[in-house]
Each structure stands twice: as structure tokens, then as C-alpha cells.
C-alpha positions as CSV (number, residue, x, y, z in Angstrom):
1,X,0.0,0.0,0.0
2,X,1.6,3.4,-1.1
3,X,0.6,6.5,1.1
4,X,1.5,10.0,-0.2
5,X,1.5,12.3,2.6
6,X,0.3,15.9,1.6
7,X,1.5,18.9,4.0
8,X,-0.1,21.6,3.4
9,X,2.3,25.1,3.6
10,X,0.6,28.2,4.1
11,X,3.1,31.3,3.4
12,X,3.4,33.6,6.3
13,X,1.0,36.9,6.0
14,X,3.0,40.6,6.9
15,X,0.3,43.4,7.6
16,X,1.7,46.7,8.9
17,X,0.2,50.4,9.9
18,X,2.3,53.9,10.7
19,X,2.2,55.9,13.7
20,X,3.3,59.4,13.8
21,X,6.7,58.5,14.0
22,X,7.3,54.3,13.2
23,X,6.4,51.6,10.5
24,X,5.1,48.8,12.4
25,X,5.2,45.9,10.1
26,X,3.9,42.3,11.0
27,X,5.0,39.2,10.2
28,X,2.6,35.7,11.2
29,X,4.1,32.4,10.1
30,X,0.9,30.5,11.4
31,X,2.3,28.8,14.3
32,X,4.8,26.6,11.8
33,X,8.7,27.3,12.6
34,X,9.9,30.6,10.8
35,X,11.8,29.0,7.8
36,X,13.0,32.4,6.4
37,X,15.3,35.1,6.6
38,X,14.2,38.5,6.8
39,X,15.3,41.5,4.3
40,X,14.5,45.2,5.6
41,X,15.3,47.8,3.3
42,X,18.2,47.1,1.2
43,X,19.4,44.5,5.3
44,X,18.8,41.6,6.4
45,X,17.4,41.6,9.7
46,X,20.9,40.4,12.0
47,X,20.7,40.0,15.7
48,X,21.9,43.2,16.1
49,X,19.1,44.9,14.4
50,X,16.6,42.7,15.8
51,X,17.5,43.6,18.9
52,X,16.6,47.1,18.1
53,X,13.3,46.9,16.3
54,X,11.6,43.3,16.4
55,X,9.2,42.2,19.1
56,X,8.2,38.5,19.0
57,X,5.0,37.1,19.4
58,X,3.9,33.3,19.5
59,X,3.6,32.9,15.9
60,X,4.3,36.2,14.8
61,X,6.5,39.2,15.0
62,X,6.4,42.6,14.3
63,X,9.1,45.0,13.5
64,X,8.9,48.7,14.6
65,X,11.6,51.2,12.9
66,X,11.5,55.2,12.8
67,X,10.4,56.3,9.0
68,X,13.6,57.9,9.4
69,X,15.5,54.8,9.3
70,X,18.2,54.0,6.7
71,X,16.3,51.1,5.8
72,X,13.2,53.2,4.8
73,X,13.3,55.3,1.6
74,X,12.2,59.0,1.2
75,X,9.6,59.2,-2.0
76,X,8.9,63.0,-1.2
77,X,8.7,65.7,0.9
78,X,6.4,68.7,1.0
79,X,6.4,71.5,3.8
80,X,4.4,69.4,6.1
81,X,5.3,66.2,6.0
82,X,7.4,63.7,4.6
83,X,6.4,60.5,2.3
84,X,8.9,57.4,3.4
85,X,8.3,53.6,2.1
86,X,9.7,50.3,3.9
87,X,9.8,47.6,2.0
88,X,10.3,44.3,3.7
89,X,10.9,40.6,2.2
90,X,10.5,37.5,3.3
91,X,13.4,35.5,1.7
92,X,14.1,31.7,1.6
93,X,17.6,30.9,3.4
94,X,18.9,28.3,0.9
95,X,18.2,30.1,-2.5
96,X,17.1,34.0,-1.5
97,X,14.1,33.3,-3.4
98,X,11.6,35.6,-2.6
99,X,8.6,34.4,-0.2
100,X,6.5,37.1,0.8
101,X,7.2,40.5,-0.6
102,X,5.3,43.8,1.3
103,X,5.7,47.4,0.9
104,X,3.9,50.0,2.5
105,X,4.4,53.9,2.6
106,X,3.0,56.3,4.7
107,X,2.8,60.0,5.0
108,X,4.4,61.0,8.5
109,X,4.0,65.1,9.8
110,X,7.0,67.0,9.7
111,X,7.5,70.7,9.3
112,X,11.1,71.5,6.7
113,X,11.1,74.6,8.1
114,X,10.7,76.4,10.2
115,X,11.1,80.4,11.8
116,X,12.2,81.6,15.3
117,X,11.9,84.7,17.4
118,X,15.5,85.3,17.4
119,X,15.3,85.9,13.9
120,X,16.2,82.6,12.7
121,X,15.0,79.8,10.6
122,X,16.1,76.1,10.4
123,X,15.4,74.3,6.6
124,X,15.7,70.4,6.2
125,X,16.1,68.7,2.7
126,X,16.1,65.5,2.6
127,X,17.4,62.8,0.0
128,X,14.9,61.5,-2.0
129,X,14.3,58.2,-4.1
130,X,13.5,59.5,-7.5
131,X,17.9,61.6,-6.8
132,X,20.1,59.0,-5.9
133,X,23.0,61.3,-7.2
134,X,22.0,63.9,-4.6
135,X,24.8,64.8,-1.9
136,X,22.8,66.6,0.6
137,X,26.4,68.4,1.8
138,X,26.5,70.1,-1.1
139,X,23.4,71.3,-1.1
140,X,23.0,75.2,-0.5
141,X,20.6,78.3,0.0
142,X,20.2,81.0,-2.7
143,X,23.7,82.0,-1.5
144,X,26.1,79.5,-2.3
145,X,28.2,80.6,0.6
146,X,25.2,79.0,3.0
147,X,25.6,75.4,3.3
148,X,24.0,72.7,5.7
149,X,25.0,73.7,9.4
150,X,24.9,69.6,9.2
151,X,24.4,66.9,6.5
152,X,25.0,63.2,6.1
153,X,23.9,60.7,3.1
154,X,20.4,61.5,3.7
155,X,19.9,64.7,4.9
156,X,20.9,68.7,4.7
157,X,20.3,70.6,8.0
158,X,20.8,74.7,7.4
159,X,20.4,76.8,10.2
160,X,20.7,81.0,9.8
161,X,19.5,84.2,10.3
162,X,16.8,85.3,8.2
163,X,18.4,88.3,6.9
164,X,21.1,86.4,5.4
165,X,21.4,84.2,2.9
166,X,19.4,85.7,-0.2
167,X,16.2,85.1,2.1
168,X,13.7,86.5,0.7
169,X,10.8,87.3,3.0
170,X,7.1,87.2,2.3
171,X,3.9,88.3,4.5
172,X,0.7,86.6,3.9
């Protein structure tokens, strides 16, 4: 008597929402053992960085991680808020075959600038997808002698008085 045994796989589901400042993705394997490797951004999820944003569950777990991250990508910006996408894949560990692919992106409230009393004014710009050739440090104001007070790969900070700089000021 030949018996074939069927087992029946069910791929694990990921679900996610935003807060006002985190992607909180979630991954449920079902109650079967997690047979996959996890790929954050352009990472894979290492202790080390589990450590810092994963929370585990019984059959599931979710990942929390600022939309600020490295591992999250800008799509736009707009003087209110900024648009950032995670994308997140489950891959197999022998062959890095894709199992479960999820991307979400969400709108989070952020003011680029912004004006003091003291007669000063702060401006972000921030690297976006669509200008990967972009070096934020050499970015500049109408004056090309006002750069970023700080920058890195992802960002240009500029920080300076509002009469400098080419500003040009408008009342509404």
C-alpha cells in the first residue's frame, strides 16, 4: 500500500500600519517554525538589528523602525510632511528566493522649516528616491556661501538668520 503524505504550507502573511513616527510591520508564520530570513530595506534583519526593532509574538512578530531609518526610503517631501516607504521581504535561506514581498508607505508630519523669534530659521532637505545622485552636503541656500550647518547621506540641515542668505521674506 503506497501512502502520499500531503502537508499543506501556508506562506506567512506581513500586515503593517504607521504611527506618527514608526512603520510597524507584522509578520505571522501561522504557528509553523519561521523557515525564512528577513530583508529590511536594502538588510537583512541580524541579531543586532533585531535587537533594536523586532518584538516577538507566538507565531508572529512585528518590526517597529522610525520612518527615518536608513532602511526606509524618502519618495517626497512637501512642507508638512514627509512621504517614506519600507519595504520588507521574506526570503528563503537556501536560495534567497523571494517568499513574501510587502511594501507599505506612509505620509508622516514633519515641518522642513521652520522660523524663530531670534530671527532665525532652520530648513531640512532630505534625499529623495526619484535623486540618488544627490549629496545633501552640497546642497545650498540662494547664496552659495550657505551650506547645511549639518548633513550626512540622507539629509541637509541649514540653520541662519533670516536676513542672510538671499532670504527672501514674504507676509501673507
Amino acid at each position: 500500500m503506497n501512502t502520499t503524505l500531503f502537508v499543506l504550507v501556508v506562506p506567512p502573511s506581513v500586515t503593517g500600519n504607521c504611527d506618527q513616527e514608526n512603520f510597524h510591520i507584522t509578520v505571522d508564520y501561522r504557528n509553523q517554525e519561521p523557515f525564512f530570513v528577513v530583508l529590511v530595506g536594502k538588510r537583512l534583519l541580524y541579531h543586532e538589528l533585531a535587537q533594536q526593532y523586532l518584538t516577538e509574538g507566538d507565531a508572529d512578530f512585528t518590526i517597529t523602525l522610525p520612518f527615518s531609518s536608513p532602511d526606509a526610503v524618502f519618495e517626497s517631501v512637501h512642507s508638512s510632511s514627509v512621504r517614506s516607504r519600507l519595504d520588507v521581504a521574506l526570503l528563503n535561506p537556501y536560495n534567497n528566493m523571494t517568499i513574501k514581498y510587502f511594501s507599505m508607505a506612509c505620509s508622516f508630519l514633519k515641518t522642513t522649516t521652520e522660523c524663530f523669534s531670534n530671527g532665525t530659521m532652520t530648513a531640512l532637505a532630505v534625499k529623495v528616491e526619484s535623486a540618488p545622485g544627490l549629496n545633501p552636503g552640497q546642497l545650498t541656500l540662494s547664496d552659495p556661501a550657505c551650506g547645511p550647518t549639518y548633513s550626512d547621506d540622507r539629509f541637509a540641515y541649514f540653520h541662519f538668520t533670516v536676513n542672510t542668505c538671499c532670504t527672501i521674506r514674504k507676509v501673507k
